[in-house]
N, C-alpha and C positions, 0 to 999 in steps of 0.2 A: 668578539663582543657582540652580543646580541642586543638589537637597538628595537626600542615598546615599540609597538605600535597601538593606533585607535583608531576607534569609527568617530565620525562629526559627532554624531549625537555623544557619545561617551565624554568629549571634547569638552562639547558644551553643558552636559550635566556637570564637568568636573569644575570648568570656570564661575559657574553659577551660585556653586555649593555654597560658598561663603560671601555671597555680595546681596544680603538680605536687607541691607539699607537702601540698594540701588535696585534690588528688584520692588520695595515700596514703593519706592520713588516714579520709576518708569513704566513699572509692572511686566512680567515673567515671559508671557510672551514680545513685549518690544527687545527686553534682552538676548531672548534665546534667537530673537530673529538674525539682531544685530552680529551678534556671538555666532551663529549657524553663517551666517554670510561673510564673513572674516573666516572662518573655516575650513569656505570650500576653496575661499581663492588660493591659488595655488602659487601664483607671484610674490614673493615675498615683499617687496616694495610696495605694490598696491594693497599688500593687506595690512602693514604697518602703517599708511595711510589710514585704512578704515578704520584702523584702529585706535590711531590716535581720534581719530573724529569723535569714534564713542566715547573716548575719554572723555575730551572737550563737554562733550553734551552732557557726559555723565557728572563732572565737577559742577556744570549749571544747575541739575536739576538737585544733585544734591544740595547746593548752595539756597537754590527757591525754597528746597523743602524747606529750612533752617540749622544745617549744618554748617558749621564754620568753618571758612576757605580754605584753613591750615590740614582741619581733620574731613573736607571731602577731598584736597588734592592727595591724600596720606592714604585714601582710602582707595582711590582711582588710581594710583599710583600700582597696589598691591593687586588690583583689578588687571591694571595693563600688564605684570608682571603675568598672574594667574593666566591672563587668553594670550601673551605670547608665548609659556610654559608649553600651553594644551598643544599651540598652533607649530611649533617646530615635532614636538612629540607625532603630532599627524603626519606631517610632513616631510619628518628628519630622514627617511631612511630610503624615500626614491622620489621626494617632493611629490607623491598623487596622492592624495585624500582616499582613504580608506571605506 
């Protein structure tokens, strides 16, 4: 079986594609920085770490903007799904970032 591989950047365009409420919200570069830095890490733990953080940050800023808590945790949820997706795809197949 033949396991994908990605570069970071591919990573992060793919998580990005569909979080157009949270790129308003934080705007495109905070995301791709945060998204690119969860990426490279290569420790699993520390970047489930990171990544919950961006959650976190991301259900507040959604929430300030005026999204209600049910549908930005609904949305961050599909987000965290999406950059954990990208992040074993980078990783899955010798854990070093492509």
């Amino acid at each position: 079986m033949r396991i994908a591989t990605m570069k970071i950047e591919d990573a992060v365009t793919t998580v990005t594609a569909e979080a157009n409420a949270l790129v308003l919200c934080l705007g495109q570069p905070v995301i791709a920085y945060h998204v690119t830095e969860i990426m490279r890490e290569a420790d699993l733990e520390h970047a489930r770490r990171m990544q919950l953080a961006l959650m976190r940050r991301s259900i507040e800023a959604l929430v300030d903007d005026g999204l209600e808590d049910v549908a930005a945790e609904r949305f961050a949820a599909q987000f965290d799904g999406r950059v954990g997706s990208a992040w074993r795809l980078l990783h899955g197949s010798d854990g070093v970032a492509h």
